[in-house]
C-alpha positions as CSV (number, residue, x, y, z in Angstrom):
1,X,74.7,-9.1,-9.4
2,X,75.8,-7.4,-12.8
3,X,72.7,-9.0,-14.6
4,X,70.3,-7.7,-11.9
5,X,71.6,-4.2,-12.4
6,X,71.7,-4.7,-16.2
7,X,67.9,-5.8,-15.4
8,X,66.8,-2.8,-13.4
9,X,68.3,-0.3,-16.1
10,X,66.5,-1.7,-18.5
11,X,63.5,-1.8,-16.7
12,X,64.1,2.4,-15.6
13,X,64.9,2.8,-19.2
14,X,61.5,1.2,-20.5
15,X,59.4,3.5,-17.9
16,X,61.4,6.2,-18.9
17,X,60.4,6.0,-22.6
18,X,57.1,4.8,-21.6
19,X,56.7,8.3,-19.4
20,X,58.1,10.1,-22.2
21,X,55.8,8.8,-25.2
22,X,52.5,9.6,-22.9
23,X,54.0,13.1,-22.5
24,X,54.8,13.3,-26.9
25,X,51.2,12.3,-26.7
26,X,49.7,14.5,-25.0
27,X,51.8,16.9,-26.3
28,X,51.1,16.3,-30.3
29,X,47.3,16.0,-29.4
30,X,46.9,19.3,-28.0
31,X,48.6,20.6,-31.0
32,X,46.2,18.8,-32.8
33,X,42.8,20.5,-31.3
34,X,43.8,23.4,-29.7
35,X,43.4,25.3,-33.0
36,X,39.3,24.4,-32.5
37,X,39.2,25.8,-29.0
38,X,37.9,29.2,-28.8
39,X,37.6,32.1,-26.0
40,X,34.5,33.5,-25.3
41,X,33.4,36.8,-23.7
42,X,29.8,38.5,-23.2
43,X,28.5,41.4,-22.1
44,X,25.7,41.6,-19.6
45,X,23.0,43.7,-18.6
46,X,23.1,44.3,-14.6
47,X,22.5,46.7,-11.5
48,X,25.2,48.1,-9.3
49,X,24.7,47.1,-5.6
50,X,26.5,49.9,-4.7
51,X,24.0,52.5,-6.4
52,X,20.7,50.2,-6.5
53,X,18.7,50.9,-10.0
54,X,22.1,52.4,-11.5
55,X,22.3,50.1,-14.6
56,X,25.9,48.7,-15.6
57,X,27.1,46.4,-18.0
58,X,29.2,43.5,-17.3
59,X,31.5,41.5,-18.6
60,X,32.1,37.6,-18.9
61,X,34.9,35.2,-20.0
62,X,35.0,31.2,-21.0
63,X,35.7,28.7,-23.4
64,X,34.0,26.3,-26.3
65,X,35.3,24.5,-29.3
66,X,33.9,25.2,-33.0
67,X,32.9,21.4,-33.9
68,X,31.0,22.0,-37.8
69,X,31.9,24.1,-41.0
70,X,28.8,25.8,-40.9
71,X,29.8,27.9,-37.5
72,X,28.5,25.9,-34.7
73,X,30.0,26.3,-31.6
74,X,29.5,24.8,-28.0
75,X,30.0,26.2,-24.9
76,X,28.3,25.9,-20.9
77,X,24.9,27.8,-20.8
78,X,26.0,29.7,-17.5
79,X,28.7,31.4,-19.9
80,X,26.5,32.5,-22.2
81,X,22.7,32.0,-21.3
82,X,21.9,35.7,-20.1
83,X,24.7,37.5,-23.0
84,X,23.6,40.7,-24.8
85,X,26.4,40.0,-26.8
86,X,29.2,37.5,-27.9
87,X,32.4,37.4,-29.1
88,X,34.8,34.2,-30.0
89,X,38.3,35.0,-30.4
90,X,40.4,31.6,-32.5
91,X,43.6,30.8,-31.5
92,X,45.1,32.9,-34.0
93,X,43.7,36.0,-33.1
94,X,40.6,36.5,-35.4
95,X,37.5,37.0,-34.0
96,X,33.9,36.9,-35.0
97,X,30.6,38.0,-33.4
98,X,27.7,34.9,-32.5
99,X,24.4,34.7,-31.3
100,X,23.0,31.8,-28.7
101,X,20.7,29.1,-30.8
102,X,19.8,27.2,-27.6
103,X,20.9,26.4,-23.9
104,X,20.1,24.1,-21.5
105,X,20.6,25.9,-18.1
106,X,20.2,22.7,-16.1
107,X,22.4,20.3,-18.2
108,X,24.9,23.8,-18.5
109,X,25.3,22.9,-22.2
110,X,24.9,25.8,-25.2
111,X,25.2,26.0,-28.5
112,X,26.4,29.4,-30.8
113,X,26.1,30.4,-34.4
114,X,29.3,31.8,-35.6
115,X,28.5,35.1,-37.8
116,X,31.8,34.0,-39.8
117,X,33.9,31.5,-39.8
118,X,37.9,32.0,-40.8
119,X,39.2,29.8,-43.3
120,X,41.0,26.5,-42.8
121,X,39.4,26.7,-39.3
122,X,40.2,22.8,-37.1
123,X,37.0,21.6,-36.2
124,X,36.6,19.6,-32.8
125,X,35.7,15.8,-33.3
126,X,32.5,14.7,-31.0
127,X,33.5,11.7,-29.0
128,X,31.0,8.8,-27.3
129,X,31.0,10.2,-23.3
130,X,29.2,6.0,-23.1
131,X,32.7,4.7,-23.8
132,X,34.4,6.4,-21.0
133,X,35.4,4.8,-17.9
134,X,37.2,5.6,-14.8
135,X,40.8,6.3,-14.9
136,X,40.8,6.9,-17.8
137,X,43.5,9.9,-19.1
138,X,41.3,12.8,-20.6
139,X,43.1,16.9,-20.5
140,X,41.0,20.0,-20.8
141,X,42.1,23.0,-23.0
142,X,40.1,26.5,-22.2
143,X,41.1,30.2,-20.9
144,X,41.0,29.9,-17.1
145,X,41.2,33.3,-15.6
146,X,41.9,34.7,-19.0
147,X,44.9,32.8,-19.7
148,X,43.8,31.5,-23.6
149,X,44.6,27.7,-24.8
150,X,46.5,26.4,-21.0
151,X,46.5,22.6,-21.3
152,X,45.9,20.3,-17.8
153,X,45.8,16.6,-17.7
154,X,44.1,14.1,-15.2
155,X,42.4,11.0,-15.3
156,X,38.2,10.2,-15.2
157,X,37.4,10.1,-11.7
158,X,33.7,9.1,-11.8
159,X,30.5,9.1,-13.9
160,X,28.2,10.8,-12.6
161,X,24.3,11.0,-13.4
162,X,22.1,13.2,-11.6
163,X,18.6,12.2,-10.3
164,X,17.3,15.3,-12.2
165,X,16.5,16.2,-15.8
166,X,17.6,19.1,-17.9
167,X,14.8,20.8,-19.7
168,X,13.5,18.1,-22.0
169,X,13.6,15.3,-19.3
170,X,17.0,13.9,-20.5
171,X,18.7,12.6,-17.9
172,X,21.9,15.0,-17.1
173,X,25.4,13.4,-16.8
174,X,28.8,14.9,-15.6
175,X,32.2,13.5,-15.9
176,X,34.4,13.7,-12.6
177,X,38.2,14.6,-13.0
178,X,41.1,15.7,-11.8
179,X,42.3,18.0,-14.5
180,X,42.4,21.4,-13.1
181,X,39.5,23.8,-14.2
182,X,39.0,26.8,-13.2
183,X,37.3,30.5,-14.5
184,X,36.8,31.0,-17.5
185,X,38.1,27.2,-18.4
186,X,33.7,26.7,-18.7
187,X,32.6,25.7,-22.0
188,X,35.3,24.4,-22.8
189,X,36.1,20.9,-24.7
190,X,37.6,17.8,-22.2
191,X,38.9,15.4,-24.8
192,X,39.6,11.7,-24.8
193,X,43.1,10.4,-25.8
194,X,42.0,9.8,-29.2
195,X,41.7,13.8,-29.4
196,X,37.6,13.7,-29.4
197,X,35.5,15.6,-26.9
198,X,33.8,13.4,-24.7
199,X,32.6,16.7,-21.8
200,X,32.2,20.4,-21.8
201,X,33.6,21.8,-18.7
202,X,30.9,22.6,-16.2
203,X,31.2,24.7,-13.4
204,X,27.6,24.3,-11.6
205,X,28.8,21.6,-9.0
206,X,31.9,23.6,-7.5
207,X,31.1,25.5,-4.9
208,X,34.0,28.2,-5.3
209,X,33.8,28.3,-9.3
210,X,37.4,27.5,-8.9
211,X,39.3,24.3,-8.6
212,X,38.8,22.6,-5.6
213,X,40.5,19.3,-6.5
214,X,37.6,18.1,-8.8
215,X,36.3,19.0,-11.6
216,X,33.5,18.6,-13.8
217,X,32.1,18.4,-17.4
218,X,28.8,17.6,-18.9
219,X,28.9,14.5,-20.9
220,X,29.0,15.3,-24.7
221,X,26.2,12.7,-25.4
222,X,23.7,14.6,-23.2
223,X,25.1,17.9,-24.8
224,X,24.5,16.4,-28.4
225,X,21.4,15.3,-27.1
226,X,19.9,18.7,-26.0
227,X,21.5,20.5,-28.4
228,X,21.5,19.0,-31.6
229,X,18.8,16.1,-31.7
230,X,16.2,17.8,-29.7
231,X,14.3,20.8,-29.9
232,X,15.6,23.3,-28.3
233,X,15.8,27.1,-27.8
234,X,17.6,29.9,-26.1
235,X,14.8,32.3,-23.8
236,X,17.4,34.5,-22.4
237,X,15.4,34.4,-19.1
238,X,16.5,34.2,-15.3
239,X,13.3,33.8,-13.0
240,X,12.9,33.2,-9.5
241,X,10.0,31.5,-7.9
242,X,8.3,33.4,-4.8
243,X,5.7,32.1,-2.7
244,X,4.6,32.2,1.0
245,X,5.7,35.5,3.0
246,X,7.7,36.9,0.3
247,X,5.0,36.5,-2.6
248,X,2.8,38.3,0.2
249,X,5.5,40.8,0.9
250,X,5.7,41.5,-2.7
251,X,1.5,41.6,-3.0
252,X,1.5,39.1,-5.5
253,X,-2.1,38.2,-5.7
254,X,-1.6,34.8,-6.1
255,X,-0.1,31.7,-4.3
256,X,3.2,31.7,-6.2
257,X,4.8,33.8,-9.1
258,X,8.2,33.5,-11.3
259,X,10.3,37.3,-10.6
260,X,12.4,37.8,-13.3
261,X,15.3,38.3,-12.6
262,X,17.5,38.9,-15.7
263,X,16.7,39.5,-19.8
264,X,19.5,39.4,-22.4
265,X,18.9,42.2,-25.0
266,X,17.6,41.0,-28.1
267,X,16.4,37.6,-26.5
268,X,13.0,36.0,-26.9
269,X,12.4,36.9,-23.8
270,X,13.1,40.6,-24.5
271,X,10.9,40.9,-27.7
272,X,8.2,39.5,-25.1
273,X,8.8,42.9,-23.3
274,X,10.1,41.0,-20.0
275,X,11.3,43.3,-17.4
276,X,14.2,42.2,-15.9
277,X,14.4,43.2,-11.7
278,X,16.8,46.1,-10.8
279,X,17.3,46.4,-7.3
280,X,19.6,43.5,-5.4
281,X,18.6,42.4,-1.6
282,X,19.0,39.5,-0.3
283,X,16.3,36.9,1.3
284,X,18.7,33.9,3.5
285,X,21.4,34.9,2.6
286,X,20.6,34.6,-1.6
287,X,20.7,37.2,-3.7
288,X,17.9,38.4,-5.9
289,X,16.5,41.3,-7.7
290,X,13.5,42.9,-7.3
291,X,11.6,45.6,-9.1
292,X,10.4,43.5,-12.7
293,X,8.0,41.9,-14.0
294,X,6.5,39.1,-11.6
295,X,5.0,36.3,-14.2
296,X,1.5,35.2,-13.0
297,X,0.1,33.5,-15.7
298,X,1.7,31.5,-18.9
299,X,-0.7,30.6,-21.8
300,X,-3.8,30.5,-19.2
301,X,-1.9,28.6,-16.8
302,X,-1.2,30.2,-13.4
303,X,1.8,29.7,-11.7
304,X,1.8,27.2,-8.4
305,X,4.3,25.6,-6.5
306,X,3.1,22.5,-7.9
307,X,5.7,21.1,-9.8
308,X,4.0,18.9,-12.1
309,X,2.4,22.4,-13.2
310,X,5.4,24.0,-13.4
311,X,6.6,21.2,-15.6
312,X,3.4,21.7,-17.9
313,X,4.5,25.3,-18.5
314,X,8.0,24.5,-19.0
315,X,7.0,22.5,-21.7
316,X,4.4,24.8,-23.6
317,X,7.1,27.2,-23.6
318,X,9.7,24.7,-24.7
319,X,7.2,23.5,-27.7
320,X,7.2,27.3,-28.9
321,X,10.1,27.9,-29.9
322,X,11.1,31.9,-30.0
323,X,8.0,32.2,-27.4
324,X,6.0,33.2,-30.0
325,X,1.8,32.8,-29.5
326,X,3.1,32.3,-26.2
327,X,0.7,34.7,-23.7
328,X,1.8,36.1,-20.0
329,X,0.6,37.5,-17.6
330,X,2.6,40.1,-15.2
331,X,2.5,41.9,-12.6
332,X,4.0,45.1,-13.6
333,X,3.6,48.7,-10.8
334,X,1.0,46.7,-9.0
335,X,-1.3,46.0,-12.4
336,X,-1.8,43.3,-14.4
337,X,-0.8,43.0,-17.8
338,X,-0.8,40.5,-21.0
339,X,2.5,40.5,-22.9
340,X,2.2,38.4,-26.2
341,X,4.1,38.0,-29.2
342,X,0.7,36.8,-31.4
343,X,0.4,37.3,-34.7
């Protein structure tokens, strides 16, 4: 009877120290690469719903991780896609101002150029998303609701690729955990034990933007993809598509047309000469401004709801980078009109 209780002590011990070197771990890893985690806020252009046309700014909060020593930075495109401006504060304190290089809205993947970069700054190490499997232990470092460099831990709780494609047809990939994320934790780095990132929190599949038990991340593989073997630009553009009653409604004098719906300052799409909409209703229960530009036409081709067209323009843009020699056509006060960037 002694033995057996001499045998279960041991065996408590073992856990104990087993339990106790996962948390020393975890612990001496987030040291490690929190210092490459940064907080990221915008401003935004946008219209009061209380005073309809009053134009406000507004402002935004998330995460990334600076990952080269020439000032790159990712982050989710929601974070950052439609930002007039950007700021990235370091764990430390320091801050610097950036600009968006590129962004994948569908894939929620961006990349930023730092304007500086402070010395003896930890750069974040990009991991192999292809090499993690479920159950796997990852953690998540980010600024949810505001609150900079909070740590949680969970395990991989499914692989999941998505039967669409971002921008450039690559397929789009998220990782499923259930590591607390919540605002303002987006953009931020999920690494792997071995302290690389394998996701970029997303928060495009939770319906509340807060956690709801899972969470999700775009896998790094896509993101390095998109972002750094592809070409690929940031248009600073939100459209809608209208068609049917509501493009008649609106007296587009077409079948279909893309409203836009917001332009960041200084943006490709606002050297265009974009007009962003400025009065919010709502059609089903979705919000949506009205009042801008309605695009009709991009580089001779009208817009449709035939998606194999729509792809054809989305591509002619993408192939231009900057949008420049790229021609629309808008419907602006009820005229037509060519904006164009051409030399």
């Amino acid at each position: 009877m002694k033995k057996t209780w001499v045998y279960i002590g041991l065996v408590l011990a073992l856990v104990g120290l087993s339990a106790d070197a996962e948390a020393r771990s975890v612990s001496s890893l987030f040291k490690q690469v929190s210092p490459s985690v940064v907080v990221i806020q915008v401003v935004e252009s946008g219209y009061s719903e209380e005073s309809p046309g009053e134009k406000i700014a507004k402002g935004g909060l998330g995460s990334g991780f600076v990952f080269s020593e020439d000032g790159l930075v990712m982050t989710a495109s929601h974070v950052v896609h439609l930002a007039d401006a950007v700021k990235v504060t370091f764990m430390d304190g320091t801050y610097a101002t950036a600009r968006v290089v590129s962004s994948s809205p569908l894939a929620d993947v961006a990349l930023l150029q730092l304007d500086s970069l402070p010395p003896n700054v930890v750069l974040a190490k990009l991991g192999d998303s292809d090499r993690v499997e479920v159950g796997d232990q990852v953690f998540v470092v980010g600024a949810p609701y505001g609150i900079t460099h909070t740590l949680t831990v969970g395990h991989v709780s499914g692989m999941r690729k998505s039967e669409n494609t971002s921008d450039q047809f690559v397929p789009l990939e998220f990782i499923q955990t259930d590591a607390a994320v919540n605002q303002g934790n987006s953009g931020g780095p999920m690494f792997n034990m071995g302290g690389e990132v394998v996701g970029i929190v997303s928060s495009i599949l939770s319906q509340s933007g807060g956690f709801e038990g899972i969470g999700f991340a775009a896998s790094i593989n896509v993101a390095k993809e998109l972002l750094l073997k592809q070409k690929s630009f940031w248009t600073g553009l939100e459209v809608f598509l209208v068609a049917g009653e509501l493009a008649k409604a609106l007296n587009i004098p077409q079948e279909a047309g893309l409203l836009v719906q917001r332009v960041a300052r200084n943006s490709p799409a606002d050297r265009v000469g974009l007009r962003a909409g400025k009065i919010p209703i709502k059609i089903q229960e979705r919000g949506i401004l009205i009042g801008g530009d309605v695009v009709l036409d991009v580089q001779g081709m009208r817009i449709t709801t035939d998606i194999d067209q729509l792809r054809m323009i989305r591509d002619k843009v993408l192939s231009t980078p900057g949008l420049e020699e790229i021609e629309f056509k808008v419907l602006r006060d009820g005229k037509i009109e060519t904006l164009c960037l051409c030399k």
